[in-house]
C-alpha positions in Angstrom: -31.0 -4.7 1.0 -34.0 -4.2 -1.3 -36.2 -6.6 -2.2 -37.5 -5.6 -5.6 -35.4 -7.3 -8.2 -36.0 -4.5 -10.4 -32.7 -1.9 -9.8 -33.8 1.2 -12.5 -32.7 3.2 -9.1 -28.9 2.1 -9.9 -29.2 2.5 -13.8 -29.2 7.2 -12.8 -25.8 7.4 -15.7 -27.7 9.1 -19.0 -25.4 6.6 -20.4 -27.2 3.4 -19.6 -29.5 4.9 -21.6 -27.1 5.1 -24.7 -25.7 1.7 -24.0 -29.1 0.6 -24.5 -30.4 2.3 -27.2 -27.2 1.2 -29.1 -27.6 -2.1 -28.1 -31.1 -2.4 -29.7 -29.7 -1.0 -33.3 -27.5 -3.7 -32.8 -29.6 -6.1 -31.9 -27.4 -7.7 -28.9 -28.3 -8.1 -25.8 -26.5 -6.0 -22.9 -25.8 -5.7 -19.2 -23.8 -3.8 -16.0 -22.1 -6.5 -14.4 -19.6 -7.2 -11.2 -18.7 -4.5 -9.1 -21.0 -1.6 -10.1 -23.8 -3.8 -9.5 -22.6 -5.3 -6.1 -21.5 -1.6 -4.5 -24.7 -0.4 -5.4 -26.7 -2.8 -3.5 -24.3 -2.6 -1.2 -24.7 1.1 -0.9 -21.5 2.1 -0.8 -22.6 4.7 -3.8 -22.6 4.2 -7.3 -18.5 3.3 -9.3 -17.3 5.6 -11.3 -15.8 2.4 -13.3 -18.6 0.5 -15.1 -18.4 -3.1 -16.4 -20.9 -3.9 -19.9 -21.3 -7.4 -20.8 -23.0 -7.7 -24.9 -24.5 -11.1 -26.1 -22.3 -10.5 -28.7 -19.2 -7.6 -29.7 -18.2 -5.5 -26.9 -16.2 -3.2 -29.4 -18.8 -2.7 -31.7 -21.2 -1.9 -28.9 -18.5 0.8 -27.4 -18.2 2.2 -30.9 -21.5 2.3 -31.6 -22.1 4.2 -27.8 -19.4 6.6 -28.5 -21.2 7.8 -31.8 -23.8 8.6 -29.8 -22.9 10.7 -27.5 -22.5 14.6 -27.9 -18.5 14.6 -27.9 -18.1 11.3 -29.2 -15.5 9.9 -26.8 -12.5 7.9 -28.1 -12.7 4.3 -28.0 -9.6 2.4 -26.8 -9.6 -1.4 -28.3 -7.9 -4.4 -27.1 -8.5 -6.6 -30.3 -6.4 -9.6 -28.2 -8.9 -9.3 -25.3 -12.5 -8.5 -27.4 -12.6 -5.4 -24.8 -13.1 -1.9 -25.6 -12.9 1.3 -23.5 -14.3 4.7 -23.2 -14.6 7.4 -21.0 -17.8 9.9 -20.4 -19.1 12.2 -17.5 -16.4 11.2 -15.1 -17.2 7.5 -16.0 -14.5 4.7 -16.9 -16.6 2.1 -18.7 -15.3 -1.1 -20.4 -17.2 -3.4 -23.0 -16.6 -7.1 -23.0 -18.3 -9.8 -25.4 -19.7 -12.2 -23.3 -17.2 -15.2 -23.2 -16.5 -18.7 -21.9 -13.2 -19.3 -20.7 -10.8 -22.3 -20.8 -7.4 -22.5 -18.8 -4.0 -24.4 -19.4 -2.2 -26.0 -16.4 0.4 -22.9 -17.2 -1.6 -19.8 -17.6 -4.0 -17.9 -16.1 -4.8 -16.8 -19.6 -7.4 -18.2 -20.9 -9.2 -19.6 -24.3 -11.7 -17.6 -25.0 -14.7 -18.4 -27.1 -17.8 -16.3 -27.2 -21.0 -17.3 -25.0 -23.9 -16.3 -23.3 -24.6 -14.2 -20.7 -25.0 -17.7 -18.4 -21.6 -18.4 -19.2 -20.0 -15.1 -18.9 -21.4 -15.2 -15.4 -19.9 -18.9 -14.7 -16.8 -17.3 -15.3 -17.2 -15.0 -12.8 -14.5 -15.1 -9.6 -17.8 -14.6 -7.5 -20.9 -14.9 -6.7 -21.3 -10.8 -5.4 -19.5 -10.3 -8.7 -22.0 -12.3 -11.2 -24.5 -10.1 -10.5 -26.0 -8.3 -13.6 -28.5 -5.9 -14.2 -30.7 -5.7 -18.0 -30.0 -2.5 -20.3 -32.8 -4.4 -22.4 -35.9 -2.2 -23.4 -38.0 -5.0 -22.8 -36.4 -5.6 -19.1 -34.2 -2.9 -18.3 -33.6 -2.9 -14.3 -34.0 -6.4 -14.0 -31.8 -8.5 -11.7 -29.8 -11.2 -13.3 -28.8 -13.7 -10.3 -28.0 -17.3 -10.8 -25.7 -18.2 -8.1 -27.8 -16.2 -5.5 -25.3 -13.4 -5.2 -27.9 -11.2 -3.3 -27.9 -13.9 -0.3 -24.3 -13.8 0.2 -24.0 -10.0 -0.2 -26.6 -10.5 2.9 -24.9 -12.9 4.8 -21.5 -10.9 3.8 -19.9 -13.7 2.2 -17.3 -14.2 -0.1 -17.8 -17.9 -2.4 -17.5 -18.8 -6.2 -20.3 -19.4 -8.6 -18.5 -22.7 -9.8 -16.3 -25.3 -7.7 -13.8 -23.0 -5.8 -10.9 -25.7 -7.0 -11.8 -25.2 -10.7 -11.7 -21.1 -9.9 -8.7 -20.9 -8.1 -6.8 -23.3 -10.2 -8.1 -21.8 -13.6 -7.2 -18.3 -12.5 -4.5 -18.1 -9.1 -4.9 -14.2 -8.5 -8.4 -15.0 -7.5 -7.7 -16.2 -4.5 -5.6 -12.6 -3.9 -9.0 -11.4 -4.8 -11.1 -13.1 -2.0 -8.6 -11.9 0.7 -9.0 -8.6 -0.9 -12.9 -8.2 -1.2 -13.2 -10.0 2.8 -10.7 -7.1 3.9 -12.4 -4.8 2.2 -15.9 -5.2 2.6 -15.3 -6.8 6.1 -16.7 -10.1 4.7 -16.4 -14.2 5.5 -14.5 -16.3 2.7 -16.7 -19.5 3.0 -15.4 -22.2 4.5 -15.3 -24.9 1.3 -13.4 -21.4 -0.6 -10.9 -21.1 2.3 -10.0 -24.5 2.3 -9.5 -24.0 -1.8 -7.4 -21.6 -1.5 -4.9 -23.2 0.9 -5.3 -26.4 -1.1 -3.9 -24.3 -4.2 -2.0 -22.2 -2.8 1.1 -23.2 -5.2 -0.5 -21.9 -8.3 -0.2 -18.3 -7.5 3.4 -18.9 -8.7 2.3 -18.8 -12.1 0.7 -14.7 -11.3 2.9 -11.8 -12.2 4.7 -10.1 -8.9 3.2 -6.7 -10.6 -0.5 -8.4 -9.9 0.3 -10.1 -6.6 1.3 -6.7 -5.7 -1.5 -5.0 -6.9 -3.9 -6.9 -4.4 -1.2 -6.4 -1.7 -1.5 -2.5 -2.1 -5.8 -2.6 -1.6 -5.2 -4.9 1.3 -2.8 -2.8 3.0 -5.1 0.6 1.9 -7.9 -1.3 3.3 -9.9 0.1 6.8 -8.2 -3.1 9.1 -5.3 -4.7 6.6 -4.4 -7.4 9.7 -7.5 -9.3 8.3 -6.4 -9.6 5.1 -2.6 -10.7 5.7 -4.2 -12.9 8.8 -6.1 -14.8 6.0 -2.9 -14.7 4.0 -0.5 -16.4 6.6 -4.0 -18.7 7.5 -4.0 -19.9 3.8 0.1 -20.1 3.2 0.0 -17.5 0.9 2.0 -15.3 2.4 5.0 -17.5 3.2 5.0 -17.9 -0.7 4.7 -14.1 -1.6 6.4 -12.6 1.1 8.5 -14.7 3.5 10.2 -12.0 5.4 7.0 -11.5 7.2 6.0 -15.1 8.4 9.8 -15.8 9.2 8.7 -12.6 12.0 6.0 -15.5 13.8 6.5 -17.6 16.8 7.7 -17.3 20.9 10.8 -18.5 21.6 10.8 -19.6 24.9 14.6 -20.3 26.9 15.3 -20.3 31.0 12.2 -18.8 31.1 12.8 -15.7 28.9 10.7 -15.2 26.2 10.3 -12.3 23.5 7.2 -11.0 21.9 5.4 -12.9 18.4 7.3 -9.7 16.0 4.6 -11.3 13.0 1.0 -10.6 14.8 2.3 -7.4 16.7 3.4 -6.0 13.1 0.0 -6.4 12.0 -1.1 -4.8 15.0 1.1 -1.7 14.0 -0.3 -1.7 10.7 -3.7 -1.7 12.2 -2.8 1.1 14.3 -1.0 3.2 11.0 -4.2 2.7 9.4 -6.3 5.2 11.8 -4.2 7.6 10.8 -3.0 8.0 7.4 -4.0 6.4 3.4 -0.3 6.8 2.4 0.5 3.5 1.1 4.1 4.0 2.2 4.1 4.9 5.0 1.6 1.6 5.8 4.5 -0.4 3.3 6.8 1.3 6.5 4.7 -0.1 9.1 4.5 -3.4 7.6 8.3 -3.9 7.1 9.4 -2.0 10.0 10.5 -5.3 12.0 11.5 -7.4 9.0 15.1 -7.2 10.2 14.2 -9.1 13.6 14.0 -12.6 12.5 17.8 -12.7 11.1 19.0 -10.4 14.1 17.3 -12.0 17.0 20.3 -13.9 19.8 20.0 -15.0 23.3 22.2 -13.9 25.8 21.9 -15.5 29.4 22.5 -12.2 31.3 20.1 -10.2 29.2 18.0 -12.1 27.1 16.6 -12.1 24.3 18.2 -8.9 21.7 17.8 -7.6 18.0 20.5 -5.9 17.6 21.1 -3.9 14.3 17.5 -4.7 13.4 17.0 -1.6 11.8 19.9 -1.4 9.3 19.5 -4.9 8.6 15.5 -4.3 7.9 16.3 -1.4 5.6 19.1 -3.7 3.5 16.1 -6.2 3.3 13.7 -3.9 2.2 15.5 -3.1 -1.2 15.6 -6.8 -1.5 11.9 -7.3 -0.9 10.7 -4.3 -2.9 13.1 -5.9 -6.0 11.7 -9.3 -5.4 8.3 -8.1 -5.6 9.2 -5.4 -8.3 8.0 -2.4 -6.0 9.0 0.9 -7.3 13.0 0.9 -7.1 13.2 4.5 -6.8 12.4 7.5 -3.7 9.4 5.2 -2.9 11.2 2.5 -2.1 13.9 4.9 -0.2 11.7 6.3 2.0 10.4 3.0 3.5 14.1 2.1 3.8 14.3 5.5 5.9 11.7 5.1 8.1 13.0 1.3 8.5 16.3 2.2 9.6 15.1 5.1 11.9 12.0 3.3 13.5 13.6 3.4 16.6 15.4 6.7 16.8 12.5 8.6 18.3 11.8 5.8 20.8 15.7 5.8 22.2 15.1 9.8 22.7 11.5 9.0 24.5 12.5 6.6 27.2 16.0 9.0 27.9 15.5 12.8 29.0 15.2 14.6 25.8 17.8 16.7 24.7 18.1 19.1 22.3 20.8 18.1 21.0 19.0 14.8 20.5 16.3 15.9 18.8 18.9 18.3 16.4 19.8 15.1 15.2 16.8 12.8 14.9 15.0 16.1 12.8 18.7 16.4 11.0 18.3 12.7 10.1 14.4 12.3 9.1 14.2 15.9 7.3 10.8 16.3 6.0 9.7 12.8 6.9 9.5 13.4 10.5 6.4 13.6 11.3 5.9 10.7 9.3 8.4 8.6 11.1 6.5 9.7 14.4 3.7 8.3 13.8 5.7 5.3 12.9 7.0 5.2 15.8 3.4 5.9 17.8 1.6 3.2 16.0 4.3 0.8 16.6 3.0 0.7 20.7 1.2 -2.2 21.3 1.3 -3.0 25.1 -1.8 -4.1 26.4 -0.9 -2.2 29.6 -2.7 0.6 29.8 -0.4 2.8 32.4 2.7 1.9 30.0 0.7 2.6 27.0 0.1 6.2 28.6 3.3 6.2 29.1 5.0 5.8 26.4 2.4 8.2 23.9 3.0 10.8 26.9 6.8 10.2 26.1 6.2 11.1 22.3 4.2 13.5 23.1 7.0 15.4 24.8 9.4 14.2 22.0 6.6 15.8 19.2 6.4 19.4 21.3 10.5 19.5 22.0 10.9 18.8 17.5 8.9 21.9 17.1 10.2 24.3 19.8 13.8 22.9 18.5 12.3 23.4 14.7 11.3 27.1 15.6 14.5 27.9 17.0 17.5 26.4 15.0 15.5 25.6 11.6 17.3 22.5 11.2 14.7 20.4 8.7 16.6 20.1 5.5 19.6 21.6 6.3 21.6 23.3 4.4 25.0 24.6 6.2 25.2 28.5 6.8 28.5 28.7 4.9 28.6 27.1 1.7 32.2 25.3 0.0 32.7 28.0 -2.2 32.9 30.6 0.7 35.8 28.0 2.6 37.7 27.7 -0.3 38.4 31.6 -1.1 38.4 32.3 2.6 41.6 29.8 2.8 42.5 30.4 -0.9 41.8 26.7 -1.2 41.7 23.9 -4.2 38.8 21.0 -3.7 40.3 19.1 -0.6 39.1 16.9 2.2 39.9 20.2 4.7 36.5 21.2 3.2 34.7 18.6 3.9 36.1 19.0 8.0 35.2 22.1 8.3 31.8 21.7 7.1 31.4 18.5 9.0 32.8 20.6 12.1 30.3 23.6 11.6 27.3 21.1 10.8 28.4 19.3 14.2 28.5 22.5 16.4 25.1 23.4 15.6 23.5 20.1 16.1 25.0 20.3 19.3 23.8 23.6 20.1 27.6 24.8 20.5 26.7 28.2 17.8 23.2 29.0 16.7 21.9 28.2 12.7 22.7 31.4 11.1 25.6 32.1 9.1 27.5 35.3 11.6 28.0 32.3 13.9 28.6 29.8 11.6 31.1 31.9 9.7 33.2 32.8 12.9 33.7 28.9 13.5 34.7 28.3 10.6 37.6 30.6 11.0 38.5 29.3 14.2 38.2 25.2 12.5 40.7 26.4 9.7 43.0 27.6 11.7 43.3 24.8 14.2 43.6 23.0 10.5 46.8 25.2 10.3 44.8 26.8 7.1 45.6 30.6 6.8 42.8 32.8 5.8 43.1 34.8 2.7 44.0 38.6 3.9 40.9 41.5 3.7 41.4 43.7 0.4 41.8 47.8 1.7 
């Protein structure tokens, strides 16, 4: 990290320059603050969402900005807040009065009063996130540093400017946020912070589920999301937020049987997921795919320990989860129930010889999510082993190359049957009636089975043949 505590190098946006000029004809002080600031030294390239603090009005600052600027952007106010927003050159940038905050025992909403810049950085979550650089004329660059924020970006740790217990407790979905910002940026949470947050662990009763989730969702997008939901369980947080999970942890041990801890080798699989995709459901898939253990797990003395029905009970939970948390109710939240339910379908078909028939099915079953739910399913091996860990991603292997000979051949991804209702009902001269439904069912059957091919000749002669074993007569040819 650079030495010089002058950063003009960061301040490359033509619209620093505008923030400062306006500043000056307003005579307020201004600065980039929190996260622009720390990614930049950081060097993880420059936001695209910019935090300005003014020694004064943040709106009148942002209007004053927008007026000079060539298309004078729209500025969005939040009167309630004393924020103000506008957008330029692919830039997100939000004004903010510096404040000092006070919070009720209820709330993490706080009394605001205007302040210095000292006191808008006391109120900072952290250290790496009080950092502020000048858009002064007179010091424009310079580093603004008071709780030695550059130190602990060094030492790559996470720690509050104030006393962690006043932080926490004055605003709960901070300590969401230092999970977050150690998962993502592969930092420490000191040891004094840690201990905070487990001490006020409670409090985050009083944030919004849309928020908890919010920090949820980066974790789980982050590069290794087992070290966020470690910290999580470490802290009791997530036993409060998402009991499902933690309910997953712990060996049962009896006549010398014992089953594997379903908590840390979930994390496991969504470590593994993560190598391979940035769809947030799919890692929501991973994460929930063994929920349904802890309610379905049973001893039996001649074959130990079972979970049966894991799956469908997993899915049922999911709904519950994804209400509780208010996730998306809608095809989100069905998919992960999908790949939930079917997590172990392609793992039966691995460990058995694979038929087509078989695979018919499981490609019938997951439609276009099949490839999906494979990787699912190849994430989800965990065996320290390494001839059965071969093993097993040899066995998918073979179940992935017999899905797309079986795909080339029968087309059976989103079915759709070669002979539609309407074409039973006039060839039977029939009214709506469940003998539609059989024959359907029967011609659907036979080609999952690989008794005709998926085209409509074959399909049509069956049907024929299943209407009159119904004792259905078919409608006589005209000439």
């Amino acid at each position: 990290m650079p030495e010089n505590r002058n950063y003009k190098q960061a301040l490359t946006y033509s619209i620093f320059n505008n923030i400062s000029q306006a500043a000056g004809e307003l005579n307020l002080e201004s600065y980039v603050i929190g996260g622009f600031v720390r990614d930049f030294l950081l060097d993880r390239g420059k936001a695209k969402d910019i935090d300005v603090v003014a020694v004064g009005s943040g709106i009148a600052l942002a209007k004053k900005v927008s007026k000079l600027l060539p298309h004078k952007p729209k500025v969005q106010t939040f009167k309630n807040f004393g924020t103000a927003m506008l957008r330029a050159d692919n830039l997100e940038v939000e004004f903010v009065g510096a404040r000092k905050e006070s919070y009720s025992e209820d709330s993490r909403n706080p009394v605001v009063e205007n302040g210095s810049l000292q006191d808008d950085q006391n109120r900072r979550d952290f250290t790496i996130n009080a950092l502020a650089i000048s858009l002064n004329p007179e010091n424009y660059g310079d580093l603004i540093d008071p709780f030695n924020g550059v130190k602990d970006l060094e030492d790559k740790i996470i720690k509050t400017p104030l006393d962690p217990d006043i932080t926490y407790s004055d605003d709960p979905l901070r300590m969401l946020r230092a999970i977050r910002f150690a998962t993502q940026l592969n930092f420490t949470i000191e040891k004094e912070s840690l201990d905070s947050i487990a001490k006020n662990k409670e409090r985050i009763q009083i944030i919004s589920r849309e928020r908890i989730v919010d920090e949820l969702n980066k974790i789980l997008l982050s590069a290794k999301p087992s070290v966020g939901f470690a910290l999580l369980h470490q802290t009791g947080l997530l036993h409060l937020i998402m009991p499902q999970l933690t309910d997953l942890e712990g060996i049962e041990e009896i006549e010398g049987q014992k089953h594997k801890d379903n908590f840390w080798h979930t994390l496991e699989v969504v470590d593994n997921i993560a190598q391979y995709t940035d769809d947030l459901w799919l890692r929501w898939a991973a994460l929930l795919h063994d929920i349904g253990k802890a309610p379905t797990k049973k001893f039996h003395k001649k074959i130990g320990w079972t979970f049966h029905g894991h799956e469908f009970v997993g899915a049922k939970m999911v709904y519950k989860l994804f209400k509780q948390l208010r996730l998306p109710l809608n095809d989100k939240m069905k998919y992960v129930q999908k790949l939930v339910l079917m997590s172990s379908r392609p793992i039966v078909i691995a460990d058995e010889k694979v038929t087509d028939s078989a695979v018919r099915r499981l490609v019938f079953d997951a439609g276009d999510d099949i490839d999906d739910l494979m990787t699912l399913c190849e994430a989800d091996i965990t065996t320290k082993n390494p001839n059965r860990f071969k093993k097993y991603h040899n066995n998918f292997k073979k179940v992935r190359k017999k899905i797309r000979e079986v795909e080339e051949k029968d087309h059976i991804r989103n079915f759709q049957p070669p002979v539609s209702g309407e074409e039973i009902m006039e060839t039977f001269n029939l009214q709506p009636s469940k003998e539609i439904g059989i024959i359907k069912d029967a011609i659907k059957e036979a080609i999952l089975e690989g008794e005709i091919p998926n085209e409509y000749t074959a399909a049509k002669k069956y049907m024929l043949k299943k209407g009159i074993s119904l004792g259905l007569v078919p409608e006589p040819k005209n000439g």
